[in-house]
C-alpha positions, 0 to 999 in steps of 0.5 A: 703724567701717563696717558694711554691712547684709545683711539687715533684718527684724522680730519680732512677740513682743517687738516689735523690728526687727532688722539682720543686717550685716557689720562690715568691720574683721572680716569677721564678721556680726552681728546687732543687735535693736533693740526697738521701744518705744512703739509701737502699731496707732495710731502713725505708721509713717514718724515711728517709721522717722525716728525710729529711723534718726535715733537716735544708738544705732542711727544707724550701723549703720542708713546701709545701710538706706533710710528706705523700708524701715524705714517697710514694716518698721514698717507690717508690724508695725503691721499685726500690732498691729492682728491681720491676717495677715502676707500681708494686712500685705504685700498692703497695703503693696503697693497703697500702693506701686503706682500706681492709674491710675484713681484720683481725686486729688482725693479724697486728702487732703494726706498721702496726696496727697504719698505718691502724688506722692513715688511719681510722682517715684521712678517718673519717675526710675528711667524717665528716660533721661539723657544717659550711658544708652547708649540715649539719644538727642538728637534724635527726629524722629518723622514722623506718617502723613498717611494718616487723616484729621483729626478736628477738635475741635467746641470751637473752632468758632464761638467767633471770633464770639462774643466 
């Protein structure tokens, strides 16, 4: 039996994660509480969204929903564990979805490297233009004014000599 999924969202009292879809047989929405167990403001929020898409109980019912948003739906109800607000919840998951330009990667640590590197990729893709995008094109030929002067770079002059 299919199911499309419509809606997916979280509750805090008892703490559980719950699917509003559409059976396609019937033609009839229903709703799926699935209980969030063993879960604490200490836990994993990306282990605990693998976890439950991969569940055999809830594994056909969740095919609609990315793994991403059952991760950000798990880190908002980690974010209530640990009693900040639901807007400071929101506010936190966005800045680790948006991209800090000025930001030092050097300083991050392999997991949060590789959350920025995935972020990159998925930004790359969605503003690559492929050959069936109506605008791509094979061949830009870019012409360059030749009216401003060149400025010449101070590293390569003198190093013949040297070596």
């Amino acid at each position: 039996m299919a199911y499309q999924a419509k809606k997916c969202g979280v509750r805090f009292q008892p703490p559980a994660i719950i699917l509003i879809y559409k059976e396609q047989a019937k033609e009839k929405d229903r709703q799926r509480i699935m209980p969030v167990r063993n879960f604490s403001k200490f836990s994993d929020c990306i282990r605990a969204a693998e976890q439950l898409k991969n569940s055999p109980r809830h594994k056909q019912y969740l095919e609609g929903v990315s793994l991403q948003q059952l991760q950000k739906l798990y880190c908002v109800l980690k974010g209530h564990l640990q009693g900040h607000s639901l807007a400071e919840s929101l506010q936190q998951i966005q800045q680790e979805i948006v991209l800090d330009p000025d930001e030092d990667l050097n300083k991050l640590d392999d997991k949060e490297l590789n959350k920025r590197k995935s972020l990159m990729d998925k930004l790359f893709e969605k503003n690559c233009k492929k050959k069936n995008d109506p605008e791509f094109v094979y061949d830009i030929e870019v012409e360059f004014p030749q009216d401003a002067q060149l400025e010449s770079c101070g590293w390569d002059d003198g190093s013949d000599n040297e070596f």
